[in-house]
LONULUM-236033 format. One record per residue (C-alpha): residue in one letter; x, y, z; residue number from 0. Coordinates in nm, 4 decimals. Example, Ala and Ser with C-alpha at 12.3 -4.5 7.8 and 13.67 -1.06 7.14 Angstrom:
BEGIN
r code=a&x=1.2300&y=-0.4500&z=0.7800&pos=0
r code=s&x=1.3670&y=-0.1060&z=0.7140&pos=1
This chain:
BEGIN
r code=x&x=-7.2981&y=-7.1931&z=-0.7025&pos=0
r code=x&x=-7.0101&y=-7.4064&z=-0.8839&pos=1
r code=x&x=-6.8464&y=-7.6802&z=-0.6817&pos=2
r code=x&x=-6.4463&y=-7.5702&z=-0.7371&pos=3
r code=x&x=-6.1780&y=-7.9030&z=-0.6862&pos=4
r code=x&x=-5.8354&y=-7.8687&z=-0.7266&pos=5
r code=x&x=-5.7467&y=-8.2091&z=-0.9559&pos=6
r code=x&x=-5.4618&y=-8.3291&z=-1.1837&pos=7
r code=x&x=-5.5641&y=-8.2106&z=-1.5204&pos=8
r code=x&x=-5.4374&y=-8.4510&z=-1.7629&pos=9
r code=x&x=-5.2207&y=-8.3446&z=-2.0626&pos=10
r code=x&x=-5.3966&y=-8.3772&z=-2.4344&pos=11
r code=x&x=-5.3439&y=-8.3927&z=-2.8244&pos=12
r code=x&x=-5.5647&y=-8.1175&z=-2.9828&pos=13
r code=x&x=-5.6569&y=-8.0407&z=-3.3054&pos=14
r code=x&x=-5.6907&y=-7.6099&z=-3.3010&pos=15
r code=x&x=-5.7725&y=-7.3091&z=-3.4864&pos=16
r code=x&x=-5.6102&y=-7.0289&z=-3.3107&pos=17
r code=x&x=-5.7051&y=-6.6808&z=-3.3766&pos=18
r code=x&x=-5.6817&y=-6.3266&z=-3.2211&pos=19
r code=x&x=-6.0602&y=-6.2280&z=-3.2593&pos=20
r code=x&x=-6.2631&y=-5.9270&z=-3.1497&pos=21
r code=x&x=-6.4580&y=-6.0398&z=-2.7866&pos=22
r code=x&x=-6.7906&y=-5.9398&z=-3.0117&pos=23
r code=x&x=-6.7003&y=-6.2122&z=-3.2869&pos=24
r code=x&x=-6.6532&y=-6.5352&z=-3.0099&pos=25
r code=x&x=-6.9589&y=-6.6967&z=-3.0669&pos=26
r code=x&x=-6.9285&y=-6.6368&z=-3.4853&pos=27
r code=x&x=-6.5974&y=-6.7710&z=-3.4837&pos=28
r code=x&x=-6.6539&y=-7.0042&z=-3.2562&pos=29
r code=x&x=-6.9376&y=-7.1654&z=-3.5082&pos=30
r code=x&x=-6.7099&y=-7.2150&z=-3.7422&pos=31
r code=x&x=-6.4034&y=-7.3045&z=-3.6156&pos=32
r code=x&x=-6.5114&y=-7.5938&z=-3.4558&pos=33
r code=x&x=-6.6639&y=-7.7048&z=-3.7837&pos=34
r code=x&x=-6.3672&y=-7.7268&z=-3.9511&pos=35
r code=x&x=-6.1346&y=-7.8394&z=-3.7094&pos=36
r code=x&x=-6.3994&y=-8.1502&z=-3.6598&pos=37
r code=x&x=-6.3566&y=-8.1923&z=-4.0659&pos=38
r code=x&x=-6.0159&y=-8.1375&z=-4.0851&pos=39
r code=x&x=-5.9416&y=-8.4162&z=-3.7762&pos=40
r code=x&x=-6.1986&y=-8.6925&z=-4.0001&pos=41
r code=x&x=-5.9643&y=-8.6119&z=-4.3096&pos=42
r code=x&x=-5.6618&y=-8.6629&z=-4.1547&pos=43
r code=x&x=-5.7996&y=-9.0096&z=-4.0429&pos=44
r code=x&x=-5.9181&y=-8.9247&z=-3.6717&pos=45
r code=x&x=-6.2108&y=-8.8412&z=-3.4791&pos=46
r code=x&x=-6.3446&y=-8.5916&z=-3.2095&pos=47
r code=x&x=-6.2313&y=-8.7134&z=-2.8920&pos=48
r code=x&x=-6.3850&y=-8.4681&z=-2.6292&pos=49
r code=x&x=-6.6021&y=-8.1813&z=-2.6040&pos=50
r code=x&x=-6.5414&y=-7.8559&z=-2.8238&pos=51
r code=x&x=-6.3130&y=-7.6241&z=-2.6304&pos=52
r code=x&x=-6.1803&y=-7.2632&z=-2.6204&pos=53
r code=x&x=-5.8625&y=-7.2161&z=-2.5254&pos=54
r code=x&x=-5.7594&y=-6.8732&z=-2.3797&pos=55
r code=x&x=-5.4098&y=-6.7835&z=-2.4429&pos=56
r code=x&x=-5.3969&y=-6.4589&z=-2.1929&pos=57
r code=x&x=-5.6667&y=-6.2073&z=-2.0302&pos=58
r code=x&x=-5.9516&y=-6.0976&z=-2.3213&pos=59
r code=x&x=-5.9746&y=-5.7373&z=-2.3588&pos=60
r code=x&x=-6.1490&y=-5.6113&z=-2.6421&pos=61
r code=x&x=-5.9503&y=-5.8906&z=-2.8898&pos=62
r code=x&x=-5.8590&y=-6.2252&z=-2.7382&pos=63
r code=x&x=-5.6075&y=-6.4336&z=-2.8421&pos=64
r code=x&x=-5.8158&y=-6.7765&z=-2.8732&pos=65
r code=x&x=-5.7676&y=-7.1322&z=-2.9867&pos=66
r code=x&x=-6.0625&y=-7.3608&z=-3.0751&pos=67
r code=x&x=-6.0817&y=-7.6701&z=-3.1116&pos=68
r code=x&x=-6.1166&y=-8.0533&z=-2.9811&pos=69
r code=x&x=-5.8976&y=-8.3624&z=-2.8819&pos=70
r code=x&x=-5.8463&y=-8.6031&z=-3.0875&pos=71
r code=x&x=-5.8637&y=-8.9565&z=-3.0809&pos=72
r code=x&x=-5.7021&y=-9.2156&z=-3.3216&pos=73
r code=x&x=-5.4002&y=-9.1992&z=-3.5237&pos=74
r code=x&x=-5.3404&y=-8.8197&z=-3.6198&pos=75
r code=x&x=-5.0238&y=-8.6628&z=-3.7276&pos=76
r code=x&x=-5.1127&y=-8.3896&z=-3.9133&pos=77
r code=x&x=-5.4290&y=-8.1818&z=-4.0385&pos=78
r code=x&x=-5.4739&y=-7.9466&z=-4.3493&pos=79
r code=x&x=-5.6492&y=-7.6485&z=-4.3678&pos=80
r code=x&x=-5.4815&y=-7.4427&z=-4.0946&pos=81
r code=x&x=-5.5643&y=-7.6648&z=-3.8451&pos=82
r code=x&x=-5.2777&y=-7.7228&z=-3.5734&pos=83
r code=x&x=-5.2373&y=-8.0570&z=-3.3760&pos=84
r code=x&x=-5.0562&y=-7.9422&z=-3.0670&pos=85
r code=x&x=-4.9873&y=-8.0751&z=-2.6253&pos=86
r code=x&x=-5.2532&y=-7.8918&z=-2.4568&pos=87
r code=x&x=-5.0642&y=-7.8772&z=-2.1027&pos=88
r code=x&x=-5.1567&y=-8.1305&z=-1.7980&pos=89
r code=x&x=-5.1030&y=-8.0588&z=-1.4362&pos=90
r code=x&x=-5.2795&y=-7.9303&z=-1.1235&pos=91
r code=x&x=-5.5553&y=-7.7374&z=-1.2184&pos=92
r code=x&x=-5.8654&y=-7.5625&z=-1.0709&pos=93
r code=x&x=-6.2022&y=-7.6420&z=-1.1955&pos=94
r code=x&x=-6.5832&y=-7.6101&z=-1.1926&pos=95
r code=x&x=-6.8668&y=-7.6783&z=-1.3906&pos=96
r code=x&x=-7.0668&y=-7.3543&z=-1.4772&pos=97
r code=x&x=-7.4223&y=-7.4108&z=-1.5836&pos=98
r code=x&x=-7.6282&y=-7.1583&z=-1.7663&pos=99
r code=x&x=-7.5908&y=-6.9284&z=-2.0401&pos=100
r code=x&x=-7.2263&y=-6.8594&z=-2.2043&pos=101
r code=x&x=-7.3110&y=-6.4684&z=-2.1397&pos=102
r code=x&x=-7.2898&y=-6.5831&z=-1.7366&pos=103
r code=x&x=-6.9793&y=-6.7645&z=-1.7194&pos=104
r code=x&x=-6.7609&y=-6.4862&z=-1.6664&pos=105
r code=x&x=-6.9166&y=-6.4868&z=-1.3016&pos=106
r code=x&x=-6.8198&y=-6.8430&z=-1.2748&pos=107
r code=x&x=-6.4435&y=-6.7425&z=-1.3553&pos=108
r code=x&x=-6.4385&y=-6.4252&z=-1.1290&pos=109
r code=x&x=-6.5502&y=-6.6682&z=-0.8584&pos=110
r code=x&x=-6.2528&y=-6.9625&z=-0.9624&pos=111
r code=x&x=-6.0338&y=-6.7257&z=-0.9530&pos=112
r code=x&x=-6.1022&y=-6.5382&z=-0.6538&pos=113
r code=x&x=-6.1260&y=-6.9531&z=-0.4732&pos=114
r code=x&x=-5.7829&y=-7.0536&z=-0.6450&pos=115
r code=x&x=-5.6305&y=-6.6971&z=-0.4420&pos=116
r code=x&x=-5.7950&y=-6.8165&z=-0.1530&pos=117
r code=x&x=-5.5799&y=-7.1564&z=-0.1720&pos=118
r code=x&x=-5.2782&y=-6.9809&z=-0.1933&pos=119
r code=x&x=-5.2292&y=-7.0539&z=-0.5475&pos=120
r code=x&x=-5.1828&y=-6.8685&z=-0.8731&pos=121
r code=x&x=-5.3371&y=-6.9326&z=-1.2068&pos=122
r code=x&x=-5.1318&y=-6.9844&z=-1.5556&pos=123
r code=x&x=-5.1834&y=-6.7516&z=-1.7640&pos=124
r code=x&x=-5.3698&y=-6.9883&z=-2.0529&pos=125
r code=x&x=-5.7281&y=-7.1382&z=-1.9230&pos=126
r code=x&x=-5.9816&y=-7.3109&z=-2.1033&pos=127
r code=x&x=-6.3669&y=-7.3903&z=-2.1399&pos=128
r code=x&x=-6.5200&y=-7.7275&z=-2.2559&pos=129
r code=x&x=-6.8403&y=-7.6788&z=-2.3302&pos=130
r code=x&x=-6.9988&y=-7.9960&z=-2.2385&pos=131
r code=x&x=-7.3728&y=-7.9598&z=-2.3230&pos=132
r code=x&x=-7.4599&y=-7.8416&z=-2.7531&pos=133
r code=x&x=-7.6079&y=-7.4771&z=-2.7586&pos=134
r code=x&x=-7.9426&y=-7.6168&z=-2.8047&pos=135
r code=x&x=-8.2538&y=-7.6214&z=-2.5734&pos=136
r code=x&x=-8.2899&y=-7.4105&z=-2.2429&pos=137
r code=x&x=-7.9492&y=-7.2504&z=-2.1796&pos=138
r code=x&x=-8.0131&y=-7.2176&z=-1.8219&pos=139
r code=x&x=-7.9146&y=-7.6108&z=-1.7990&pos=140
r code=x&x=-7.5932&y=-7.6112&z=-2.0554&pos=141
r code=x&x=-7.2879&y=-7.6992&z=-1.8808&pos=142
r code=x&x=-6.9475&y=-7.5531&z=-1.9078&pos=143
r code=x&x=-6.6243&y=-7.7131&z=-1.7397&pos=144
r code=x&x=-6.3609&y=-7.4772&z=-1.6914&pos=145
r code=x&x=-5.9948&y=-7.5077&z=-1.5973&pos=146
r code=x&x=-5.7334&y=-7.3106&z=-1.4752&pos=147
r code=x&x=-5.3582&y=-7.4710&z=-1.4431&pos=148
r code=x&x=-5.2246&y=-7.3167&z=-1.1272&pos=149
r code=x&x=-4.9133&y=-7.3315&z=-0.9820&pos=150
């Protein structure tokens, strides 16, 4: 089980693709997204500067409305290509590390959530995933930090 700490998520320059996307097409768009945002921030004269993320801009039903995307590092002001360089929001936040699968880390949410209740605090309504570890290899050992803002 997920260690869960309540810590002072920093604010962050991204570089995003942000699409409404059918829950079945995640991983597809996902691929590629993150491809071209990473090409789009080396054109524009930057670099990756964290792990790939997902950002979830309200509950997923059967579409989500989802951003992906890294933050950059270096002197970046704009990007082509439909890429969007925006403040990815700082402040207290809840978070674990999930490891295993992708398909499993809904459990590891249910079970943030259901802890950040228990503190007597509510989440924001946008959350994100950085997926720490490449899809590659045994996915019972890739790692997944995931953050709630919570007021």
């Amino acid at each position: 089980m997920p260690e869960f700490t309540l810590d002072e998520v920093p604010a962050a320059t991204v570089a995003l693709l942000r699409r409404t996307v059918p829950v079945t097409d995640l991983t597809e768009f996902f691929g590629s997204a993150f491809a071209h945002v990473a090409d789009a921030v080396a054109d524009a004269g930057g670099r990756v500067g964290g792990p790939p993320f997902a950002w979830y801009h309200g509950m997923p039903g059967e579409t989500v409305d989802v951003s992906a995307g890294f933050e950059v590092a270096g002197d970046v002001h704009e990007t082509g290509g439909g890429v969007a360089l925006v403040e990815r929001p700082g402040g207290p936040g809840a978070v674990a590390v999930h490891v295993g699968p992708y398909d499993t880390v809904a459990d590891t949410w249910g079970r943030l959530l259901g802890w950040i209740t228990a503190q007597g605090l509510s989440p924001e309504a946008e959350v994100w995933e950085e997926y720490l570890d490449p899809p590659e290899g045994d996915p019972s050992t890739w790692r997944t930090r995931i953050v709630a803002l919570v007021s």
